[in-house]
BADOTOR-550381 format. One line per 2 residues: number of its first residue (from 1); their letters; for each residue z, y, x of N, C-alpha, C. Coordinates in nm, 4 decimals, always signed. Atoms other than C-alpha are relative to their C-alpha. Layout:
N
NUM = a = Z,Y,X,Z,Y,X,Z,Y,X | ...
END
This chain:
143
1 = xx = +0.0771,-0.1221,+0.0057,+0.1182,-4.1175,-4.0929,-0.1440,-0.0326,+0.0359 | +0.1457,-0.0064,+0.0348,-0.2575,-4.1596,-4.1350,-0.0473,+0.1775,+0.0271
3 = xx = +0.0549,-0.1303,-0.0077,-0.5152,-3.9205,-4.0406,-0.0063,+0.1090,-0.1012 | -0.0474,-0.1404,+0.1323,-0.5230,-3.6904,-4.3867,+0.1194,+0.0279,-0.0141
5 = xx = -0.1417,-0.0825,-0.0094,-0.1472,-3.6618,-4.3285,-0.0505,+0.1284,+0.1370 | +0.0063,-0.1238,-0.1319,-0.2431,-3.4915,-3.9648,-0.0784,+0.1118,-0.0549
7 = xx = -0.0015,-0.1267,+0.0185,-0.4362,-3.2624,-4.1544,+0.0119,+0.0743,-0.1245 | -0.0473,-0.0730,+0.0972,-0.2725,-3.1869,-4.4156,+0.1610,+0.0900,+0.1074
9 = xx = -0.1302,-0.0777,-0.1241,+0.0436,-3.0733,-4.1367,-0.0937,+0.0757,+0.0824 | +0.1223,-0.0946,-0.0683,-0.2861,-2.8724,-3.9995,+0.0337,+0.1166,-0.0612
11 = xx = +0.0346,-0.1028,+0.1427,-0.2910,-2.7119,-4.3084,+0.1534,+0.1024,+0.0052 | -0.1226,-0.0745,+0.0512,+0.0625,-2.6320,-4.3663,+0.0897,+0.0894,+0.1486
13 = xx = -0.0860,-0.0959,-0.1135,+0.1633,-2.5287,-4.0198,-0.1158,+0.1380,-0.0012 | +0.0689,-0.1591,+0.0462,-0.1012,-2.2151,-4.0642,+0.0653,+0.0646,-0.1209
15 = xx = +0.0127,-0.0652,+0.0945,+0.0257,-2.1412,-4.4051,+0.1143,-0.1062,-0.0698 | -0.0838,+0.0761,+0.0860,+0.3403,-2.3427,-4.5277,+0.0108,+0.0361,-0.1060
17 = xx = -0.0153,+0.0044,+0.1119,+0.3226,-2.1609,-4.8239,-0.1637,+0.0139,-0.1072 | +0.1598,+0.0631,+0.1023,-0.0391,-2.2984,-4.9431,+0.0227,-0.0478,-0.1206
19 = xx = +0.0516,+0.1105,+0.1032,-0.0711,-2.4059,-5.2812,-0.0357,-0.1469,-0.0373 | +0.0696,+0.1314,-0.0080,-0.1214,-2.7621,-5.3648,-0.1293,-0.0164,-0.0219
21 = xx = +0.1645,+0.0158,+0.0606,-0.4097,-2.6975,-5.5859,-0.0860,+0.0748,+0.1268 | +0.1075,-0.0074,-0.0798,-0.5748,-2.5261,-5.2962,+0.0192,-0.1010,+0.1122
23 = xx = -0.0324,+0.1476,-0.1017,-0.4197,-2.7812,-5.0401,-0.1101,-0.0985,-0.0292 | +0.0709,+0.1163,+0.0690,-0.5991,-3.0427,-5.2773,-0.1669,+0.0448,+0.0076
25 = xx = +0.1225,-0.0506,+0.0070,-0.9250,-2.8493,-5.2989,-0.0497,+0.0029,+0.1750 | +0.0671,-0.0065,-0.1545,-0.9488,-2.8025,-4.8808,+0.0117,-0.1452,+0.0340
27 = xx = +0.0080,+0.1002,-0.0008,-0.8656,-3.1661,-4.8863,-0.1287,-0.0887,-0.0729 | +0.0392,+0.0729,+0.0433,-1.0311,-3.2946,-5.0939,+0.0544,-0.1350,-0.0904
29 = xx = -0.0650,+0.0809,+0.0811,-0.7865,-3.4810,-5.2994,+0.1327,+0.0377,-0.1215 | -0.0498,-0.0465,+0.1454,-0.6013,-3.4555,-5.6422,+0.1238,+0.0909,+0.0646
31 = xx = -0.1324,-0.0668,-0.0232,-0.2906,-3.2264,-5.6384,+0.1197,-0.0880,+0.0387 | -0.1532,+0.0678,-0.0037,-0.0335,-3.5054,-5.7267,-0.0248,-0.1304,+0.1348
33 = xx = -0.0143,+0.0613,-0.1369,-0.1848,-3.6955,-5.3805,+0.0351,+0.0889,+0.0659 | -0.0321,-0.1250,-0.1048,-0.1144,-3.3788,-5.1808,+0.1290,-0.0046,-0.0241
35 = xx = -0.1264,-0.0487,+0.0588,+0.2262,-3.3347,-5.3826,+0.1298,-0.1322,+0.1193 | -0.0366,+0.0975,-0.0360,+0.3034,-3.7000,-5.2887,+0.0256,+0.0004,+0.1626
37 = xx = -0.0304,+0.0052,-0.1582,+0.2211,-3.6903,-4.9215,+0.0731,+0.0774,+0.0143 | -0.0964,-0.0756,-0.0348,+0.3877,-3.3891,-4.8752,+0.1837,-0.0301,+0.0285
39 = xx = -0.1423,+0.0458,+0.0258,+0.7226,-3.5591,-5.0055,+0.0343,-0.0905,+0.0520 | +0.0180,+0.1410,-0.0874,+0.6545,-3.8831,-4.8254,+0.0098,+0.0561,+0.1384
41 = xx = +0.0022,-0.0806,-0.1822,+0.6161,-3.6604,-4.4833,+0.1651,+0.0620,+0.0107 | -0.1094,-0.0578,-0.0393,+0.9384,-3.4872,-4.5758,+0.1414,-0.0954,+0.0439
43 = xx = -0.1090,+0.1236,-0.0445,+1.1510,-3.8020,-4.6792,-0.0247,-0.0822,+0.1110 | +0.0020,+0.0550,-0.1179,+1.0173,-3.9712,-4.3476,+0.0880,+0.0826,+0.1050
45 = xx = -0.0540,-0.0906,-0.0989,+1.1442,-3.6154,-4.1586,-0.1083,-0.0012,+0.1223 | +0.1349,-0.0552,-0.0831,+0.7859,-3.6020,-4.0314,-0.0261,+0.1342,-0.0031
47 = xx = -0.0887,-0.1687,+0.0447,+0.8613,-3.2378,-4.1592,+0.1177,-0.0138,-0.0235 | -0.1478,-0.0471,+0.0349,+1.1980,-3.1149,-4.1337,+0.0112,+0.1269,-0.0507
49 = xx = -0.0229,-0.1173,+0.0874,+1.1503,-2.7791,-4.2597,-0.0710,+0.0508,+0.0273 | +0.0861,-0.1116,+0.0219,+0.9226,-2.5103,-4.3390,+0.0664,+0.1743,+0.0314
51 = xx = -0.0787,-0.2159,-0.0256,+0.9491,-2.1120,-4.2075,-0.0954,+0.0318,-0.0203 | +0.1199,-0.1208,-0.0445,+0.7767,-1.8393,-4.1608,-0.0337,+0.0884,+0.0488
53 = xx = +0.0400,-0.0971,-0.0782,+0.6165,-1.5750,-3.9883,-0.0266,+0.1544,-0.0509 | -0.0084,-0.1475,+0.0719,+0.6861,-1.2088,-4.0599,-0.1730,+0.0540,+0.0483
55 = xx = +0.1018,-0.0670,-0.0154,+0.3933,-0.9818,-4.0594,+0.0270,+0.1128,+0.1444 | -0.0061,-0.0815,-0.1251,+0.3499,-0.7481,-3.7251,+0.0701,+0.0687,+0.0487
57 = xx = -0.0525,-0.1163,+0.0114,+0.4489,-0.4343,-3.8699,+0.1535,-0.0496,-0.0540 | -0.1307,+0.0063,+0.0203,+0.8076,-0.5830,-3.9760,+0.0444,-0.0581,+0.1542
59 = xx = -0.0876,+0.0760,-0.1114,+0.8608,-0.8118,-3.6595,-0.1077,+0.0286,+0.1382 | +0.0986,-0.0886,-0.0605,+0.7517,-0.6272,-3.3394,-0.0212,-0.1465,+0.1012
61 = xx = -0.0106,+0.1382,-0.0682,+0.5549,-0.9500,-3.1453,+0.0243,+0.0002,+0.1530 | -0.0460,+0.0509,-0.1500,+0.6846,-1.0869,-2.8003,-0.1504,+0.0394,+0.0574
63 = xx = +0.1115,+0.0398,-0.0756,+0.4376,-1.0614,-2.4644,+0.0655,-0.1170,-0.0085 | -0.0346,+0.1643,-0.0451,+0.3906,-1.4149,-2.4160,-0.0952,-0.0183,+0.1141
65 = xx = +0.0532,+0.0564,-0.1331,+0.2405,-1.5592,-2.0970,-0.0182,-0.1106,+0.0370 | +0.0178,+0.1800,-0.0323,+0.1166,-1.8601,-1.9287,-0.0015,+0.1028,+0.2006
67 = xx = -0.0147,+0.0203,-0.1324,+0.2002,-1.8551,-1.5613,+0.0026,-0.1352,+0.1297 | +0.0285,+0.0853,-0.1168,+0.0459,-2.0883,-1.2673,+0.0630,-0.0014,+0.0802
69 = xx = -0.1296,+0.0511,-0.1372,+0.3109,-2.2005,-0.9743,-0.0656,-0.1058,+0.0868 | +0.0262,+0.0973,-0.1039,+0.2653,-2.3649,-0.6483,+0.1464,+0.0258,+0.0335
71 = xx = -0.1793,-0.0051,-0.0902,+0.6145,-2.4480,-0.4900,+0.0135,-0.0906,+0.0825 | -0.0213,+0.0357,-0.1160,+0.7091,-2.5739,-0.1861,+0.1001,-0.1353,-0.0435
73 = xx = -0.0497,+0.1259,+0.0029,+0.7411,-2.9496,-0.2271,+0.1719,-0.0198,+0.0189 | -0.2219,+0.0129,+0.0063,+1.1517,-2.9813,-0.0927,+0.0869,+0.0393,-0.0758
75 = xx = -0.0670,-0.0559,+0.0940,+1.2360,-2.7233,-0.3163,-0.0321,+0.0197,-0.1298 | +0.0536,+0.0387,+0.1085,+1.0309,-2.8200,-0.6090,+0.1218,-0.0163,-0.1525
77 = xx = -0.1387,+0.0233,+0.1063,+1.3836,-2.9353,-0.8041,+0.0429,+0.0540,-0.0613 | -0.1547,-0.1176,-0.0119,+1.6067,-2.6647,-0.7396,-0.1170,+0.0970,-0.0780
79 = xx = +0.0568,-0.0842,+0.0788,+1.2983,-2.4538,-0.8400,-0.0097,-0.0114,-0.1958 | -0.0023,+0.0612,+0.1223,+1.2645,-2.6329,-1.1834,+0.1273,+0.0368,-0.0352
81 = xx = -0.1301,-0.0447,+0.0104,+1.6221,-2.5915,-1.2059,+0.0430,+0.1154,-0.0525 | -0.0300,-0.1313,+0.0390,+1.6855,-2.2485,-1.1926,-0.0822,+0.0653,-0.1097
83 = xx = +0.1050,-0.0848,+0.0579,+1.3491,-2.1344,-1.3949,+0.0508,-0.0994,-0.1483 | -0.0319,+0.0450,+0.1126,+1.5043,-2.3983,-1.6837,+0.1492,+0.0906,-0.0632
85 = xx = -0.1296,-0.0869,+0.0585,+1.8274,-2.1494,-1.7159,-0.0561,+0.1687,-0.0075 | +0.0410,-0.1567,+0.0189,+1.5633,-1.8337,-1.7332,-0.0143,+0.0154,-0.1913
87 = xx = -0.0365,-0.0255,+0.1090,+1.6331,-1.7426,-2.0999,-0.1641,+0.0267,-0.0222 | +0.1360,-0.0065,+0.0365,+1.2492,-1.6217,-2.1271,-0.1315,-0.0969,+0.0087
89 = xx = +0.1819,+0.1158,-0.0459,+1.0377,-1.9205,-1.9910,+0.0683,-0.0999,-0.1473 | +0.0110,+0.0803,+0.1007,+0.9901,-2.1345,-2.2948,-0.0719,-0.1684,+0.0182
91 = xx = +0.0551,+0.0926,-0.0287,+0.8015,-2.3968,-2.1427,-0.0136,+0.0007,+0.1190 | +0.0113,+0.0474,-0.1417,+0.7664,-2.5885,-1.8090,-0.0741,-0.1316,+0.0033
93 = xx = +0.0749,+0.1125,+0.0693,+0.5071,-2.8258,-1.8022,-0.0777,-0.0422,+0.1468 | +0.0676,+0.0077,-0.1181,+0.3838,-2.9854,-1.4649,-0.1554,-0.0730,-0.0317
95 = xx = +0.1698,-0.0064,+0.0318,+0.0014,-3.0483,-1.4198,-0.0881,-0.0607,+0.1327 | +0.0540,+0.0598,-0.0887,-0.2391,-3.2140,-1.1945,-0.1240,+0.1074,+0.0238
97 = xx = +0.0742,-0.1272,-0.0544,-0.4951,-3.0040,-0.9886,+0.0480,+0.0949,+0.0838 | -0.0104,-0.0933,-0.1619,-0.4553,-2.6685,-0.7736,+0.1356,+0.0248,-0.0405
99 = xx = -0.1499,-0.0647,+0.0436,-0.1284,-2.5740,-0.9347,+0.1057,-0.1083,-0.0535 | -0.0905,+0.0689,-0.0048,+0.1766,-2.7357,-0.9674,+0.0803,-0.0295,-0.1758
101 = xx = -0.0448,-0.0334,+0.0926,+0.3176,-2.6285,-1.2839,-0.0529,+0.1652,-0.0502 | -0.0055,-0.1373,+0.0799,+0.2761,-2.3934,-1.5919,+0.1234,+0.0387,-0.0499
103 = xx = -0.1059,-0.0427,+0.0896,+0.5266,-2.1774,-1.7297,-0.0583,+0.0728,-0.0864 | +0.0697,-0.1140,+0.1079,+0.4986,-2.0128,-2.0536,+0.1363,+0.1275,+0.0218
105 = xx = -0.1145,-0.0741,+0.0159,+0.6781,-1.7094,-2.0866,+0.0083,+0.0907,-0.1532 | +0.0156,-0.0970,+0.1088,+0.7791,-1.4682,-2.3769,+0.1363,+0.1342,+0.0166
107 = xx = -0.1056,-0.0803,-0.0014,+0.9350,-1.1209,-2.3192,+0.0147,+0.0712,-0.1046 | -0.0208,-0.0632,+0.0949,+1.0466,-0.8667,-2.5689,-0.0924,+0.1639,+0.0451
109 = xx = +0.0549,-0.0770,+0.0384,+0.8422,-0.5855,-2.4134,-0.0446,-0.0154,+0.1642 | +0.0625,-0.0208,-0.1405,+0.6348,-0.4807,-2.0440,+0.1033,-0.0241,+0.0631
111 = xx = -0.0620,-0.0031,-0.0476,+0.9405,-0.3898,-1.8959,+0.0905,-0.1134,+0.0350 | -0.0648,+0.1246,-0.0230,+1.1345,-0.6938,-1.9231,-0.0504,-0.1393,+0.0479
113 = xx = +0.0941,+0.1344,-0.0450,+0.8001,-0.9043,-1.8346,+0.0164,+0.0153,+0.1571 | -0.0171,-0.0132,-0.1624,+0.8023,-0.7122,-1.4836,+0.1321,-0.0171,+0.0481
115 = xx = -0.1240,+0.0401,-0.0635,+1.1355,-0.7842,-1.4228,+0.0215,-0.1210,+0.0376 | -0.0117,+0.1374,+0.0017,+1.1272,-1.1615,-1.5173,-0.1197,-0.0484,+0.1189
117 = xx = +0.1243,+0.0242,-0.1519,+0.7808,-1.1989,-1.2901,+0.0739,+0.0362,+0.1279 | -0.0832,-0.0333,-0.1501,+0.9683,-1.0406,-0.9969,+0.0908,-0.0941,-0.0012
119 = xx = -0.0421,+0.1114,-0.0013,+1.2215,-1.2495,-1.0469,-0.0447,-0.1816,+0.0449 | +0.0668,+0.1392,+0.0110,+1.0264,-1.5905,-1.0750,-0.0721,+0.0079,+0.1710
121 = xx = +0.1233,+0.0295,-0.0811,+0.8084,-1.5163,-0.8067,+0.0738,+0.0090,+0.1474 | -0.0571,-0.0116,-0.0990,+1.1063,-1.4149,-0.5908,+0.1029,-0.0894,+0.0358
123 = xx = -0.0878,+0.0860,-0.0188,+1.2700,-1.7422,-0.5945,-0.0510,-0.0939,+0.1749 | +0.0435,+0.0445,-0.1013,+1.2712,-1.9367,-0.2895,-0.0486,-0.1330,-0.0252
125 = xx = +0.0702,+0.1190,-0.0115,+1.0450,-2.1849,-0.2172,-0.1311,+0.0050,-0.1192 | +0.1065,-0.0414,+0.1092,+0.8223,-1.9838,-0.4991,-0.1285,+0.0270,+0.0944
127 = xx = +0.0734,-0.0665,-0.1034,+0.4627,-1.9872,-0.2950,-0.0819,+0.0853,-0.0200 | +0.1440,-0.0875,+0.0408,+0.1822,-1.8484,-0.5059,+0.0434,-0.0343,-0.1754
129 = xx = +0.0109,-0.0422,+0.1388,+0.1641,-1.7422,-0.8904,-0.0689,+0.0605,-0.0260 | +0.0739,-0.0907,+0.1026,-0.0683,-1.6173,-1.1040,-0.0020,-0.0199,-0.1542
131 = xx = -0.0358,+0.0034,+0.1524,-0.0311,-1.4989,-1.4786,-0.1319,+0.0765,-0.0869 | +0.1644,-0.0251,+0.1143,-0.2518,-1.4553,-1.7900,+0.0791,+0.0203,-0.0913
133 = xx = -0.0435,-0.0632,+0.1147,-0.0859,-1.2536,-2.0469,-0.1162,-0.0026,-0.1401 | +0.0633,+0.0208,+0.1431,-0.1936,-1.3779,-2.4212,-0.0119,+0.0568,-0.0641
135 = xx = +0.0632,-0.1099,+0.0108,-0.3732,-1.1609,-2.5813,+0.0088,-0.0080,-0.1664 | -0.0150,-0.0037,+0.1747,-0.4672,-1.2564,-2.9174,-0.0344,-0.2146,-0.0535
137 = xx = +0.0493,+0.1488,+0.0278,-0.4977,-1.6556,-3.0838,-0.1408,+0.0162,-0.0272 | +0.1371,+0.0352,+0.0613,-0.8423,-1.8002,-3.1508,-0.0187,-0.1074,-0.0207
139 = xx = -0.0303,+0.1460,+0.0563,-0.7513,-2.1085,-3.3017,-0.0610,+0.0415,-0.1111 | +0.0332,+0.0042,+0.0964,-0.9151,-2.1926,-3.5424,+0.0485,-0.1642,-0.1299
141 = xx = -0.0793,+0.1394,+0.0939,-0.7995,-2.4593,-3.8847,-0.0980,-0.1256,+0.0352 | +0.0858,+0.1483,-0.0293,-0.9479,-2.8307,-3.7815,+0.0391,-0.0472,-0.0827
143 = x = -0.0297,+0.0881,+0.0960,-0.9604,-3.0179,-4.0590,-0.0999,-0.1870,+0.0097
END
C-alpha cells in the first residue's frame, strides 16, 4: 500500500459509493488505475467491505462522547475491566498527561447518557471525570 492507495481509502471511507471517473478525476489518475487499485486493496483485504450510512432523518444518530478518567492507581485494572463489559463505551484508550484514560461513549438518547455517566463515575476507585459530548464532525477530505 503506497501513499495514493491511503488516499484513495480517504476517499472511499467518506463516500464508498464514489464513482471511479470522479475517484480518477480527485486523483488524478485514469479510471482503469483507480479500478485496479481498488481491486488490488480488496484482493489484499486491505478493504474487506464497503457500508453505509443512512441519512439522519431515517436513522435517529447516537450521543457520542469522549470522556477523561483519573483512577486510583490499585484499582486501575478492575476499573478497565468492568468499563470493557459497559455495552456503551466503544473505546478505551489510555494516554499520557493529566488524565489517565479516554473513553468514548455512544448512547441512544440523554437519558441513557445520564444513567451510563452515573454509573461510570460511580465505580470505585473512579476519581475525577470530565465529558465533552460531540457535537457535530469537522473533518475535513485530506487528500
Amino acid at each position: 500500500m503506497d501513499e495514493m492507495d491511503g488516499k484513495l481509502i480517504t476517499l472511499l471511507r467518506r463516500n464508498s459509493r464514489e464513482s471511479i471517473s470522479n475517484l480518477a478525476n480527485l486523483l488524478n489518475l485514469s479510471r482503469l488505475t483507480v479500478r485496479n487499485r481498488i481491486k488490488k486493496l480488496i484482493d489484499s483485504n486491505v478493504i474487506e467491505s464497503f457500508t453505509i450510512k443512512l441519512n439522519d432523518t431515517v436513522q435517529k444518530q447516537p450521543i457520542k462522547a469522549m470522556m477523561l478518567i483519573n483512577l486510583e492507581g490499585a484499582r486501575a485494572d478492575n476499573i478497565i475491566h468492568i468499563l470493557n463489559k459497559t455495552p456503551e463505551i466503544i473505546g478505551i484508550y489510555s494516554t499520557s498527561g493529566r488524565w489517565d484514560a479516554i473513553i468514548m461513549l455512544e448512547a441512544d438518547g440523554l437519558a441513557q447518557f445520564d444513567v451510563i455517566l452515573r454509573e461510570i463515575s460511580s465505580i470505585k476507585g473512579m476519581l475525577r471525570t470530565e465529558t465533552s459530548i460531540m457535537l457535530a464532525s469537522r473533518m475535513k477530505i485530506r487528500i
